[in-house]
C-alpha positions in Angstrom: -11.5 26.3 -5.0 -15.2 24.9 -5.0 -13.9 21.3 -7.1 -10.4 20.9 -7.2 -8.7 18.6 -9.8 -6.4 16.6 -7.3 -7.5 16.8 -2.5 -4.2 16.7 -1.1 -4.2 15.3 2.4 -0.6 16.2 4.2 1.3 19.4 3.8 4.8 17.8 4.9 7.9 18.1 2.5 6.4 15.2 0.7 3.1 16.5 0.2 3.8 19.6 -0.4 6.3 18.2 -3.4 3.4 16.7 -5.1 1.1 19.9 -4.9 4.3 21.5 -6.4 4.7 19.1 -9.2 1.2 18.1 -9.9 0.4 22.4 -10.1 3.1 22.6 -12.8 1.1 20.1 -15.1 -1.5 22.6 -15.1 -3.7 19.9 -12.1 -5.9 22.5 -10.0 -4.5 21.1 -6.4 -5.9 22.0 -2.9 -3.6 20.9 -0.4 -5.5 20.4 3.3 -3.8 19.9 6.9 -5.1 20.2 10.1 -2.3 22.0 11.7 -2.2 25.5 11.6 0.9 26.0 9.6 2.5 24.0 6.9 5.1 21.9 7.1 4.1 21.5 10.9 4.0 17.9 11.1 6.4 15.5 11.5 8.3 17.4 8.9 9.6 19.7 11.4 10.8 17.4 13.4 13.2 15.6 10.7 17.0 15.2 11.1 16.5 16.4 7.1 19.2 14.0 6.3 20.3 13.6 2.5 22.0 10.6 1.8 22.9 8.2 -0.9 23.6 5.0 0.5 20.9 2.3 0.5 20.5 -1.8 0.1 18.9 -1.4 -3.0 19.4 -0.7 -6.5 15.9 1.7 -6.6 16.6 3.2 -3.0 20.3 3.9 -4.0 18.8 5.6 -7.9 15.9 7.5 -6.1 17.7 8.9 -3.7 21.1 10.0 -5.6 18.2 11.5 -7.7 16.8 13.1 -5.0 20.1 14.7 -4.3 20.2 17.1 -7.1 17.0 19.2 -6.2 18.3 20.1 -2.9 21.6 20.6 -4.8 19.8 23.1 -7.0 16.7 24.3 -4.6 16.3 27.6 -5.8 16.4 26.9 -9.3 14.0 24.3 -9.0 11.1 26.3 -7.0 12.0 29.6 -9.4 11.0 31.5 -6.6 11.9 35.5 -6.2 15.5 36.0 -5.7 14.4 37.7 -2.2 12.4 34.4 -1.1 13.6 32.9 2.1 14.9 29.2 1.4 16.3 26.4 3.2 19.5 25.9 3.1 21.2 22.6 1.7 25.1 22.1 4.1 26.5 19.6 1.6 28.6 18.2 4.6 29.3 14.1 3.1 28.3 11.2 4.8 30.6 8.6 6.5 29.4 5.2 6.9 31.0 2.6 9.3 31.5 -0.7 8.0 30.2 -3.5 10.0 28.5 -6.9 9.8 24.9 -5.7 10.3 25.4 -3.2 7.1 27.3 -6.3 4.9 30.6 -3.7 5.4 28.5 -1.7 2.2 29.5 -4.1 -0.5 25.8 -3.5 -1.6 25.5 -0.1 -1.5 28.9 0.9 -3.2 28.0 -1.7 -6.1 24.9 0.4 -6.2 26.3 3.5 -6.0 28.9 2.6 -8.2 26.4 1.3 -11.1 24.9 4.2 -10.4 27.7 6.8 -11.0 26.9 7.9 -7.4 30.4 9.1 -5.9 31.9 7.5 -2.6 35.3 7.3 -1.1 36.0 3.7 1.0 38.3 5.3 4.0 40.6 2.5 6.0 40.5 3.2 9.9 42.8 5.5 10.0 41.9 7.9 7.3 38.1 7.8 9.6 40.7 8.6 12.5 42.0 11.7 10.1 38.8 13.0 9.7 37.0 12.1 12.9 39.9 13.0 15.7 37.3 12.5 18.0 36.4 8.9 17.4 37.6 5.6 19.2 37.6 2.8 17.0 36.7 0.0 19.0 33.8 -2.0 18.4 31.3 -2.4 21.2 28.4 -4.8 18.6 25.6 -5.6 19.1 24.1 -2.4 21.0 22.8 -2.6 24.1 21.1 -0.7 26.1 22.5 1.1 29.1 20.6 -1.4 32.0 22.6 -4.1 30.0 25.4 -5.3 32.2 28.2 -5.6 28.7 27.2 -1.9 27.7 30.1 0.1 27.3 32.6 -2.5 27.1 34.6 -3.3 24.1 34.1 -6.4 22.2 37.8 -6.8 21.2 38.0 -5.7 18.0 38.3 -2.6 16.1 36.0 -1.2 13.6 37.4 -1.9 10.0 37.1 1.1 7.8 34.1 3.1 6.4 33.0 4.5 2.9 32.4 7.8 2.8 29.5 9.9 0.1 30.8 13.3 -0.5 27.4 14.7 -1.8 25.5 13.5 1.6 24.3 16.7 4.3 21.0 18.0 5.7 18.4 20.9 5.2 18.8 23.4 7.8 15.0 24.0 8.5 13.0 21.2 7.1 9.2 22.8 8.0 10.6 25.4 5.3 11.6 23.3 2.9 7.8 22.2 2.7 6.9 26.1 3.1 8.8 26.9 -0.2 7.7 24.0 -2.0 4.0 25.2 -1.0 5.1 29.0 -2.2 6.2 27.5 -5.8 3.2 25.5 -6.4 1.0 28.5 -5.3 2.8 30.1 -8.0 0.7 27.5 -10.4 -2.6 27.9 -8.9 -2.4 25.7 -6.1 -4.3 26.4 -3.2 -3.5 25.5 0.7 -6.0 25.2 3.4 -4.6 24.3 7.3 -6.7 24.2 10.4 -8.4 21.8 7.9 -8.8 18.3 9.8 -10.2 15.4 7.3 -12.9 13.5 9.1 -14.4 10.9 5.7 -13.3 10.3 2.4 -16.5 10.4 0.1 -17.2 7.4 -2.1 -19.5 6.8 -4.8 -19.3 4.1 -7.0 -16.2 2.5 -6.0 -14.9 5.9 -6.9 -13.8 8.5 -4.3 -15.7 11.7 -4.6 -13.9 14.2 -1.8 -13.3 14.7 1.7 -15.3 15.7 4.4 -13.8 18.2 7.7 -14.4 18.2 10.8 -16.6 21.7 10.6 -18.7 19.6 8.4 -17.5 20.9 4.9 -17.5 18.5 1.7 -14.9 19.2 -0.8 -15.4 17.6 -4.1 -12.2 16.0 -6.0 -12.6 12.8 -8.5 -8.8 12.6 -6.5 -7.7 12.0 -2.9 -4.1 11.8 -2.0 -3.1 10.6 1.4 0.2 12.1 2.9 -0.8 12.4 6.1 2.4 11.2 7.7 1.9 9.2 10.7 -2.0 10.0 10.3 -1.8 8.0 7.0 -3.0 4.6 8.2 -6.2 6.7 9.8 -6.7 8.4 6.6 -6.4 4.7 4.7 -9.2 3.0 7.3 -11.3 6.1 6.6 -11.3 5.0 2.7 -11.6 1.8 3.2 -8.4 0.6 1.2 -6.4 -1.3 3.7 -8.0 -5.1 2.6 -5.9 -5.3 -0.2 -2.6 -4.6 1.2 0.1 -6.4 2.1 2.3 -3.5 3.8 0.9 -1.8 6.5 1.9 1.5 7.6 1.8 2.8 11.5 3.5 5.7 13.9 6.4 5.1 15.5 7.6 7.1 18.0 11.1 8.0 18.0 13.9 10.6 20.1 16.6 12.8 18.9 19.1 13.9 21.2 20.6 17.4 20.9 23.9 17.7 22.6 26.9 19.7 22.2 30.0 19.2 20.3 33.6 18.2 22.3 35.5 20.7 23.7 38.4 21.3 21.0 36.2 20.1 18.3 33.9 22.2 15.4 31.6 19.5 14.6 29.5 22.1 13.0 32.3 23.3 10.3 34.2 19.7 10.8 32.0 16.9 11.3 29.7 14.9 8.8 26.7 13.1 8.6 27.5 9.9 10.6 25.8 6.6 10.3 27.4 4.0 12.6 25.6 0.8 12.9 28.4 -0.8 15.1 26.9 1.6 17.9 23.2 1.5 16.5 23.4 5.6 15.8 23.3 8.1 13.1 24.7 11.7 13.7 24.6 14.9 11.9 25.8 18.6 12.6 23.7 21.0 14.3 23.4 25.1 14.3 25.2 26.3 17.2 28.5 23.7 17.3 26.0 20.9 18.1 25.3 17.5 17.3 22.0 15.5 16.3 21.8 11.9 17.6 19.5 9.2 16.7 19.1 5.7 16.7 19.1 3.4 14.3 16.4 1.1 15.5 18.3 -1.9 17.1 16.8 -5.0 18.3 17.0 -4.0 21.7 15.2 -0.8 21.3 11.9 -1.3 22.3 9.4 0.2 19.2 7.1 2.7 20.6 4.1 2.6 18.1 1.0 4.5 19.3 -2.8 4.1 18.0 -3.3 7.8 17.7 -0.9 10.1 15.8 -2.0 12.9 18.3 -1.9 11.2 21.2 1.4 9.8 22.5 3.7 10.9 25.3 6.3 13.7 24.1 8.7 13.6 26.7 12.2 12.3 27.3 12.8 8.4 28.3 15.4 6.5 29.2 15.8 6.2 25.7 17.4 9.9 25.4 19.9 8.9 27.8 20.8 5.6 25.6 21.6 7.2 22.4 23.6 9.8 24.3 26.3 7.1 25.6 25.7 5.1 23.1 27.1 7.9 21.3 29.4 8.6 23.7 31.6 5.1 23.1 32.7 6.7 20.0 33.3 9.7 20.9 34.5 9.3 25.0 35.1 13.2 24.8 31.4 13.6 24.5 29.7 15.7 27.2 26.5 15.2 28.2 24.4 17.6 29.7 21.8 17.3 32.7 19.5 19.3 30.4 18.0 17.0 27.6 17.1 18.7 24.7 16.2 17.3 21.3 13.2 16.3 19.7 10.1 13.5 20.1 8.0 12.8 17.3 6.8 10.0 15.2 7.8 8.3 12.3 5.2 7.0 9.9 7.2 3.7 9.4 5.8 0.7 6.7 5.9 -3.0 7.4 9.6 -3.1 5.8 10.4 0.2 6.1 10.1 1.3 2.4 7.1 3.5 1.7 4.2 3.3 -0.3 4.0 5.3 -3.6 0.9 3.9 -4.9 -2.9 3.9 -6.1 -5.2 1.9 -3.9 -8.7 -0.7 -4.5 -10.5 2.8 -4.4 -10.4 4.5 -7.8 -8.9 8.2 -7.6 -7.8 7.6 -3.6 -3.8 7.4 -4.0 -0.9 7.2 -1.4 2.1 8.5 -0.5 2.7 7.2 2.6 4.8 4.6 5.4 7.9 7.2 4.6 9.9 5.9 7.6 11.9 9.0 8.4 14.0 8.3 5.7 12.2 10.0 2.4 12.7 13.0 3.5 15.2 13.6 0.7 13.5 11.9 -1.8 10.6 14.3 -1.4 10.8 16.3 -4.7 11.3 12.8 -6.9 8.6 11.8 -5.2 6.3 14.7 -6.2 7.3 13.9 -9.8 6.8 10.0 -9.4 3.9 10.8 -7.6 2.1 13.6 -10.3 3.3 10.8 -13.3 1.9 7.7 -11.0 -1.7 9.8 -10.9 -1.6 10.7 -14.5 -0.7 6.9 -15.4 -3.8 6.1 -13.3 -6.5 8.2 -14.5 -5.6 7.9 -18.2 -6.7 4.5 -17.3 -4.0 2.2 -17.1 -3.5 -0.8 -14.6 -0.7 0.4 -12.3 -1.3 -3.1 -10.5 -0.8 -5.5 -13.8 1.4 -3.1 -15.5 3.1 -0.9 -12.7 4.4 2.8 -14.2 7.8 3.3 -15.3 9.3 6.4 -14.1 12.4 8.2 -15.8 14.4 9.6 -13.2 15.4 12.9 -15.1 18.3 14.1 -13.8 20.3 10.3 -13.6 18.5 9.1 -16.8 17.5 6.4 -15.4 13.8 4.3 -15.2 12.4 2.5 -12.1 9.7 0.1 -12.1 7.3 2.1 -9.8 5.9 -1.2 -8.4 8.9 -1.2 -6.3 6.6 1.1 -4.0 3.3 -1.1 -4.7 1.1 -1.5 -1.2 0.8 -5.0 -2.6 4.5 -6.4 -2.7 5.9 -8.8 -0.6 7.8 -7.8 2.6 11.5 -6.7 1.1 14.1 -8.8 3.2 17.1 -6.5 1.5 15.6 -4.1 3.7 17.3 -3.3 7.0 14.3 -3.0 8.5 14.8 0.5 10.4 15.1 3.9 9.5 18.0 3.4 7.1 15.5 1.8 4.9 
């Protein structure tokens, strides 16, 4: 493909959602990544969560959205029967009531304007389904250095509302794979070992990319979902002067440990998201469990400069989540061994992403995702493919931002929601639960 209609920069879940949904409108797309598979960024190292529960009216609508295309993944990539998918474990999500998350009464009025189902569980109806779990409360986290960690602050945790629809993709670096097979399907092309070096400008226009091996591509559009290279890609094109949310890596750990003795948490457990402890959980293959954080204040924020360059072993910080972990669950063992997974997120100023054009004409981004659009991906594509279209039929997304339908809820979103120009959102929790 000598002039594509539409550079795609990224070939993570999200980008490879837009290739899918802009090659179905007939757009000629060529997607471009520098690894040497797709899907190989920090897409493989998601927890793939799919969840419901957000702060805010769009984040709750976008993502019970979201929720259906997973629901349905093989009829929505219409791929051969034979094709090898990822697999959506439609596990629920419990959600601990606690001060820090308003004890939910946002994001059950939300879900419940919505038509988004959830269940509110008193303690011991968590007990039922969590045998496993102490409720006492040990807020604020700490850290394990901190001489109070570990120690109960006296009370017990109230209760929790659980979202029966919530679970995780088995192999997320698939789930991009097959949404790159479907839009190949339409014509789109896929290039890796393809490193973008310059957008080309002309005009106040952009005109393509350049790579590393010196090659110039020719597009009249660029769109950046690079992942935690996105703020590069945005100095590159000059766009950043205009915007009011910046978007940076952040690197984060997941701890991999196993499950109790006496307890399936594979088969039994559920997606867990526990502010009280600062954690969020999830099942893993093998009768394991997934443990990450959920960005307290006395985490320290690793952001690096470099999305390539940043130290990928274990800290201290492994070890935190572990026992943080561990006060809910005092049957938890934890191994010598660590395993898990260190990666980056590409996390905005508030933690929302960006889903926007830019001061360039044709440049457009889809970016400061935050580990938490993972399950929004395929909404995205479509909000993303409509924003462009909007765009270059030459309306004013900044004066009169787009508004999208969300098909499958039937309702519309003011697009603007996303803009790189909005003030900081203080409804948002500011950490990966956006």
């Amino acid at each position: 493909m000598t002039k594509p209609d539409a550079i795609i920069i990224g070939t993570g879940v999200i980008g490879a959602a837009i290739a899918f949904e802009m090659a179905k409108k007939g757009i000629r797309t060529l997607s471009l990544d520098r690894n040497t598979q797709a899907g190989h960024g920090s897409t493989a190292g998601s927890c793939a969560i799919i969840r419901m529960h957000y702060s805010t009216y769009p984040g709750t609508a976008f993502a019970w959205e979201g929720y259906h295309y997973w629901r349905d993944w093989a009829e929505y990539l219409g791929l051969p029967a034979e094709a090898d998918l990822a697999q959506f474990r439609e596990v629920g999500c419990l959600v601990m009531k606690t001060d820090a998350n308003g004890h939910l009464e946002k994001h059950m009025k939300y879900s419940a304007e919505l038509g988004c189902p959830f269940e509110e569980l008193t303690a011991e109806q968590v007990q039922e389904k969590m045998p496993i779990y102490s409720l006492d409360s040990f807020a604020p986290a700490r850290r394990m250095d901190d001489p109070e960690f570990g120690k109960p602050n006296g009370s017990k945790m109230g209760g929790a509302v659980f979202w029966p629809n919530g679970g995780y993709v088995t192999d997320p670096a698939l789930s991009a794979q097959n949404l790159l097979e479907a839009a190949k399907r339409h014509g789109a092309e896929v290039r890796t070992r393809a490193e973008v070096v310059e957008i080309v400008q002309e005009g106040g226009r952009v005109k393509g990319v350049r790579l590393a091996d010196g090659e110039e591509i020719l597009s009249d559009v660029v769109i950046n979902v690079a992942g935690p290279g996105s703020s590069i890609i945005n100095r590159m094109a000059g766009v950043t002067d205009d915007m009011t949310i910046e978007t940076r890596p952040l690197r984060q750990e997941v701890v991999h440990v196993p499950s109790p003795e006496g307890f399936d948490f594979e088969t039994q457990g559920t997606i867990v998201s526990d502010s009280d402890i600062a954690c969020y959980v999830r099942p893993e293959h093998g009768n394991h469990i997934l443990i990450g954080s959920e960005d307290p204040e006395c985490d320290t924020h690793h952001w690096v400069e470099n999305d390539t360059d940043y130290n990928r072993d274990f800290t201290d910080q492994w070890t935190t989540q572990a026992m943080r972990y561990a006060q809910r669950v005092p049957s938890l063992g934890i191994p010598s061994k660590t395993r898990g997974v260190v990666d980056l997120y590409d996390a905005s100023t508030d933690w929302i992403p960006i889903y926007d054009k830019s001061s360039l004409g044709g440049f457009y981004m889809a970016c400061g995702t935050s580990g938490n659009q993972y399950k929004n991906a395929p909404i995205a594509g479509k909000m993303m493919a409509a924003l462009v279209e909007y765009c270059e039929a030459g309306n004013d997304h900044d004066q009169a931002p787009l508004q999208f339908e969300l098909p499958y809820i039937g309702r519309s979103i003011d697009v603007g929601f996303y803009s790189r120009k909005r003030p900081i959102n203080e409804e948002s929790s500011f950490s990966v639960l956006g």
